[in-house]
N, C-alpha and C positions, 0 to 999 in steps of 0.2 A: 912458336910465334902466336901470340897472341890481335889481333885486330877489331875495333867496333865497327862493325858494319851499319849498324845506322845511330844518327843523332838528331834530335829536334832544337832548334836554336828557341833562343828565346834573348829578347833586346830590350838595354832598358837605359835610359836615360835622365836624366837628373834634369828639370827644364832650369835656365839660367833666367835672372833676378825674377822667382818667383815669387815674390813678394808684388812685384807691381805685377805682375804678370796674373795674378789669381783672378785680382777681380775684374777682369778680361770675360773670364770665363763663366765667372759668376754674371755678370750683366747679362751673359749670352743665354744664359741657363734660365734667367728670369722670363724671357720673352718666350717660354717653351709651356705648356700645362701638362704637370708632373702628373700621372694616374698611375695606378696600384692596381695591376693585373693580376696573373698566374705566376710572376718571378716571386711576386709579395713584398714588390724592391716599389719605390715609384720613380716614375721611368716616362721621357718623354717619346721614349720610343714608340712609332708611328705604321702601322700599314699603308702605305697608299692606297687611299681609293677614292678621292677626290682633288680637282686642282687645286683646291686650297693646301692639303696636304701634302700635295708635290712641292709647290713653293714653298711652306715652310722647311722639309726637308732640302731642297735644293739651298738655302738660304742656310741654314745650317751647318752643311758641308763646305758648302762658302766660307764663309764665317772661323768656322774652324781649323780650317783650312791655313788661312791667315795666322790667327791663335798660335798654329804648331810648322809653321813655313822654317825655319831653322831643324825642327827634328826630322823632319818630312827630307829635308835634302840633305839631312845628315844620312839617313835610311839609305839612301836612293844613291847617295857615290859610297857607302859601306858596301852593297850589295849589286850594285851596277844595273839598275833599274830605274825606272820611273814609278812613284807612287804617287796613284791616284784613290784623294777619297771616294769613297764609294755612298755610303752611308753615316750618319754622329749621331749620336743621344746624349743625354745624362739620367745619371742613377741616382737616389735618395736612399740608403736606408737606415730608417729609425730603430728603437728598439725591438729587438727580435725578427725585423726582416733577415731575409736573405738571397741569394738568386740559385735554384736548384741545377744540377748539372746538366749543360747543353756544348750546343758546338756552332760553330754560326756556318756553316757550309764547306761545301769541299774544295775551295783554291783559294787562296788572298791571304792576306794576311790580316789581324785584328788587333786591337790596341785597350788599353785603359789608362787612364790618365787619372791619379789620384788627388780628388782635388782638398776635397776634409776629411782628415785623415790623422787618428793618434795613434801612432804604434803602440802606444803603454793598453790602450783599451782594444782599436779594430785590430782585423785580421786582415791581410792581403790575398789577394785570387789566388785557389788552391788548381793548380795543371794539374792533370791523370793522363799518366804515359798510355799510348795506343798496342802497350805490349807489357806485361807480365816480368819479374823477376826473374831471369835467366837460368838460375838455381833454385830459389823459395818459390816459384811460380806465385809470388803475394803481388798484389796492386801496387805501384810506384805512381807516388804523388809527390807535388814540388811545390814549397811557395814561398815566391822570394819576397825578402826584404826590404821593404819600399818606405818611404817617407813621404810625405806632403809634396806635389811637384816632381814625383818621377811618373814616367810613359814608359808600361812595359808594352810590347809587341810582342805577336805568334804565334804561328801555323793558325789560321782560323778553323782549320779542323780539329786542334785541339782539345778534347772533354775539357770542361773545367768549369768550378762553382765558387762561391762563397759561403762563406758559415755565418750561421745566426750574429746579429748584430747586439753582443751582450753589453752595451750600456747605453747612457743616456744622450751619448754624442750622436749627431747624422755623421753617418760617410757618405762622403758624395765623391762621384767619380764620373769621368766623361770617357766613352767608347768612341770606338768608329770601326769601321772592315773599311780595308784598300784593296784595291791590285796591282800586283805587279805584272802582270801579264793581261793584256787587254782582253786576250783569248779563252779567258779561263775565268770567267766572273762569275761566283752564283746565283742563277736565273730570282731565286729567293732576294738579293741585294737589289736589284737595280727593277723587276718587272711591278709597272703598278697600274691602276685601273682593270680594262677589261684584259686581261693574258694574253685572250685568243684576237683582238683587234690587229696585231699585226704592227699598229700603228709608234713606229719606234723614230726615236729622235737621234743624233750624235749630239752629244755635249761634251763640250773641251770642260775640264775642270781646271783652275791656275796653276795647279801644279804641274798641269802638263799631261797628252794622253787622252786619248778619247774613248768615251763613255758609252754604253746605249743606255737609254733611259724612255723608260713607254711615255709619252704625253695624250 
């Protein structure tokens, strides 16, 4: 007898009339300022350390929230959970960006959402298993096959990067981290200002499920 003792899922969804539905996301993407950090991706992704930057992050997860309220409850009676957004950005990359290999924490789940996207030119997000070839002890890597308007989800502990952006198109793509367990959020998604302040709020998000979040 043979048995797999372990497997990592991974979810993916096709969003429905993506065509009206893009530039949703695109309007939402505009009201964000894109910068070009350490990914070398440009990325509205934000530290909190000021209430301006709470609110616009708060305002985003909102927002997005809305945007993906069909995949979101599709997620949540597949897996018998409540999913709540935690954190959203958007990603730009031009020629030769890329995003190097990371993990966004140890419980939740994470997402991307492909929003400019040619498969004849881009690449989709490359996973790397958290274990080795069973036989060849070689690296196992996965990356599926997406189209314009699909949301893959997974394990947000999951390694996983992009490869250089070899042509002259943007891909652009939108993230977020959820949870599904309220108990298990990493302290990295939700603490912002001063750590040690102590000073924590409940927030309900629409999806349902409460939040802490530092104000």
């Amino acid at each position: 007898m043979i048995e797999t003792m372990f497997s990592i899922p991974l979810v993916q969804y096709s969003l429905d009339n993506w065509a009206e539905r893009k530039q949703g996301f695109l309007d939402l993407m505009s009201e964000f300022r894109m910068i070009t950090g350490n990914e070398t991706v440009a990325s509205s992704y934000t530290v909190d350390v000021t209430v301006s930057d709470m609110m616009d992050r708060r305002r985003a997860v909102d927002e997005m929230t809305k945007l993906l309220r069909p995949e979101m409850s599709r997620f949540g009676h597949e897996f018998g959970c409540d999913p709540v957004m935690v954190h959203s950005w958007f990603e730009r990359a031009s020629t030769q960006m890329y995003h190097p290999p990371h993990t966004h924490g140890h419980g939740g789940w994470s997402a991307v959402l492909y929003i400019d996207f040619d498969p004849l030119v881009h690449n989709s997000t490359i996973f790397v298993s958290p274990f080795n070839h069973f036989i060849e002890g070689t690296q196992l890597q996965y990356r599926p096959g997406v189209k314009e308007g699909d949301l893959v989800l997974f394990p947000s502990f999951l390694l996983h990067y992009t490869q250089p952006n070899e042509s002259d198109k943007k891909r652009t793509v939108a993230s977020f981290n959820m949870s599904v367990n309220s108990d298990n959020i990493p302290e990295s998604w939700v603490l912002t200002g001063d750590k040690n302040s102590g000073n924590v709020k409940r927030k309900r998000n629409s999806i349902g499920g409460d939040l802490d979040a530092f104000g």
